[in-house]
C-alpha positions as CSV (number, residue, x, y, z in Angstrom):
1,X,37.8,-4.6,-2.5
2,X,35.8,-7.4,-4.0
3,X,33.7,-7.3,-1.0
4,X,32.8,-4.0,-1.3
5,X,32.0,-4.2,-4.6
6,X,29.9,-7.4,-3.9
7,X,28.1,-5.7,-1.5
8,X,27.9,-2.4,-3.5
9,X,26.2,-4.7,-6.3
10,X,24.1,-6.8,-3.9
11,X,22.5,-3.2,-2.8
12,X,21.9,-1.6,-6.1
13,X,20.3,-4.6,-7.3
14,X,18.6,-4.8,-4.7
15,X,16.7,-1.5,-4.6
16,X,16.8,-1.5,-8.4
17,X,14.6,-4.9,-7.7
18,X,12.2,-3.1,-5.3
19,X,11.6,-0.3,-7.5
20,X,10.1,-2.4,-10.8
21,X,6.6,-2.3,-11.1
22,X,6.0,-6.1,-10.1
23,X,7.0,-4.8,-6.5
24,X,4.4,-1.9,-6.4
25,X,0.9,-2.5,-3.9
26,X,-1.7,-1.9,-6.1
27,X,-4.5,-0.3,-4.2
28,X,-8.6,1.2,-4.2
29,X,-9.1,4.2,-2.2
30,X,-12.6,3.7,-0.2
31,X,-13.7,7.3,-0.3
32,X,-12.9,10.2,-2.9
33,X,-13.6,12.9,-0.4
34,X,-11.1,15.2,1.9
35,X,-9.5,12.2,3.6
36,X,-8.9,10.4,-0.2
37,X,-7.8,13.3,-1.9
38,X,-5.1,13.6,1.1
39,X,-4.0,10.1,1.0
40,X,-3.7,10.3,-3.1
41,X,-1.4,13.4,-2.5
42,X,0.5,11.6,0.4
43,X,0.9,8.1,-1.7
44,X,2.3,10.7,-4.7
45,X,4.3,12.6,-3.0
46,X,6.2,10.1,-0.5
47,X,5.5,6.5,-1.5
48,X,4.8,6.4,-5.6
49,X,7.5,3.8,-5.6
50,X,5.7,1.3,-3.1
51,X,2.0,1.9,-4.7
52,X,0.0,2.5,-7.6
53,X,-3.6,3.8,-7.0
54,X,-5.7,2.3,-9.7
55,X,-9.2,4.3,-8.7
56,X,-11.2,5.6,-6.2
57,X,-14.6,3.7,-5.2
58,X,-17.0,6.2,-3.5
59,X,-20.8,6.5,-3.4
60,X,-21.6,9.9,-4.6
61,X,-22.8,9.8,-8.1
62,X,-21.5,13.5,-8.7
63,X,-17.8,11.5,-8.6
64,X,-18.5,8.6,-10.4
65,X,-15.9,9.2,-13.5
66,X,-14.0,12.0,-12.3
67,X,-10.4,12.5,-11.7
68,X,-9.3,13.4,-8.2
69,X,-5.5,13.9,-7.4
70,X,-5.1,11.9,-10.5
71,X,-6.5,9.1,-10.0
72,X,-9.9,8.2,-11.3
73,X,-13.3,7.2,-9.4
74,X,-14.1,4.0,-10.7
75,X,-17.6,2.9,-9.1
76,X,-19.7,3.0,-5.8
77,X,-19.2,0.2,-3.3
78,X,-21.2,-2.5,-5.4
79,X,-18.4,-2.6,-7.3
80,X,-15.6,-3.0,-4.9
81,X,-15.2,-6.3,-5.3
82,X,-15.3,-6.9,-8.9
83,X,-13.2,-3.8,-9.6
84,X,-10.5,-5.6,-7.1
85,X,-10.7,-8.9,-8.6
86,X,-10.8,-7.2,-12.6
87,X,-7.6,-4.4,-11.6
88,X,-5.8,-7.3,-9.6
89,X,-5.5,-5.3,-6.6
90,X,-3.5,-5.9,-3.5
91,X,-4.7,-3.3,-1.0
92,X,-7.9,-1.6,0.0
93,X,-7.3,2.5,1.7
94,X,-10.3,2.7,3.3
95,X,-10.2,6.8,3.3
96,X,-13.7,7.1,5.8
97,X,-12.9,9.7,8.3
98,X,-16.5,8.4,10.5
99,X,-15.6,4.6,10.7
100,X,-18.2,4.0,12.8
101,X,-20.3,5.8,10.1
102,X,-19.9,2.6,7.9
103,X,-22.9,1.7,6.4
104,X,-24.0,-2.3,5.9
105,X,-23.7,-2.8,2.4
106,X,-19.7,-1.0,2.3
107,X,-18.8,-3.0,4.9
108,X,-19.7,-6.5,3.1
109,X,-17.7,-5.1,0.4
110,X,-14.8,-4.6,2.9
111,X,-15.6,-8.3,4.3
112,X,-15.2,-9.6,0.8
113,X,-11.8,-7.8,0.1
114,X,-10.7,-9.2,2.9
115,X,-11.7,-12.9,2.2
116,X,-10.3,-12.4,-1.3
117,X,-7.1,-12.3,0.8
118,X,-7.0,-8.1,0.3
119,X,-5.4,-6.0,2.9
120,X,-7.7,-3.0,4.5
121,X,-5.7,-0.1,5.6
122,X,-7.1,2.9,7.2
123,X,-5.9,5.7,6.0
124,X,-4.6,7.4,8.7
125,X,-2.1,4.4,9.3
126,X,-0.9,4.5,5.7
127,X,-0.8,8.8,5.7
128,X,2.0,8.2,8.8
129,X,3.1,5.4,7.2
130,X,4.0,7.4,4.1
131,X,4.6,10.9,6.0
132,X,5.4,10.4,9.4
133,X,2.6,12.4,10.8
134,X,-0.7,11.3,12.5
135,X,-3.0,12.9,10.8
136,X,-5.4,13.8,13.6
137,X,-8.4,15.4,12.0
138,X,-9.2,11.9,10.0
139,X,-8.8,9.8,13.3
140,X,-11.9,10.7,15.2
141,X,-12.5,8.7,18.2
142,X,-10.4,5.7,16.8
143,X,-7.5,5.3,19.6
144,X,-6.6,2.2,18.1
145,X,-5.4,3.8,14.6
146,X,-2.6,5.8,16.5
147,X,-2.0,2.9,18.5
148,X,-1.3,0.4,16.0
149,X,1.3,-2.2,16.1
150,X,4.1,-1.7,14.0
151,X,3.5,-3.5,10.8
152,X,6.0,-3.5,7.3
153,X,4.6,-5.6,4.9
154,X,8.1,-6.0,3.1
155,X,10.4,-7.3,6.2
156,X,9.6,-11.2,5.4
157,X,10.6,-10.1,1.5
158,X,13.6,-8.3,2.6
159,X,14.8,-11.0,5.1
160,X,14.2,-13.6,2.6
161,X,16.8,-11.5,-0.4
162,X,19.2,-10.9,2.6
163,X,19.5,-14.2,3.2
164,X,20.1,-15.1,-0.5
165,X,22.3,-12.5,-0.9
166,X,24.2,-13.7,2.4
167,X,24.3,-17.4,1.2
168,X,25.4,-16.5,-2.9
169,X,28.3,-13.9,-1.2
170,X,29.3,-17.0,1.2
171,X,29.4,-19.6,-1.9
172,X,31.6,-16.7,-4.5
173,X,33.8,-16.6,-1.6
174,X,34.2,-20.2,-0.9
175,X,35.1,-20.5,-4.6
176,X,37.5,-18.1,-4.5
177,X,39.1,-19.3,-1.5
178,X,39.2,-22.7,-2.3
């Protein structure tokens, strides 16, 4: 009994944990077009808990200070990088259907995300991510999108509160046995 009600308490707490704010990826969305709109509804619909979308950056000045799904359009690429620093982001969605499409200046912002220690995710990896589904029209010729390596950013977290969890159970019933 007062195992299962150890481990009943170790797993509420646990997902009750996962679920604050403090835990949530705080992410940019690279592109306010088809492909952003759908990975805004996706994120909403199937992974609010995991992420908060602060903004959109695209290039279109039409955009610039809309809402879309939401979530507002912040700034073209120049700002990128401030905007990540300022909003204390943790992930970039880089929702570009045409990769290869990638112009020069938008891909230095991408290169300095990534120094600042941000992740890039394409899309298409965090829309099966969140849904299950590849989503096939905003692949284009990438093979290497659906053949990505399996990747969960929270296994080293979760491994690391198991183990915690597994040494604090072990000590309460130590004390209790001896």
């Amino acid at each position: 009994v007062y195992t299962l009600a150890s481990l009943s308490f170790g797993r509420a707490l646990y997902v009750f944990s996962l679920t604050q704010p403090i835990f949530r990826r705080r992410a940019l969305v690279v592109g306010a077009g088809l492909a952003g709109r759908i990975i805004a509804r996706a994120v909403r619909e199937n992974v609010s808990c995991d992420y908060q979308l602060v903004g959109f950056i695209d290039d279109d000045p039409a955009k610039r200070g809309k809402i879309i799904e939401g979530t507002p359009v912040l700034g073209d690429h120049r700002d990128l990088v401030p905007l990540a620093k300022e909003l204390g982001v943790s992930e970039v969605i880089l929702a570009i259907t045409h990769f290869h499409q990638i112009r020069e200046d938008l891909f230095r912002a991408l290169m300095g995300c990534q120094e600042m220690g941000l992740q890039i995710v394409p899309m298409p990896v965090l829309y099966e991510r969140a849904t299950g589904m590849v989503p096939v029209e905003h692949i284009g010729r990438m093979l290497h999108v659906i053949l990505h390596p399996n990747y969960n950013p929270t296994a080293h977290l979760y491994e690391g509160l198991k183990r915690a969890l597994d040494i604090l159970i072990a000590l309460a019933g130590l004390a209790v046995l001896g």
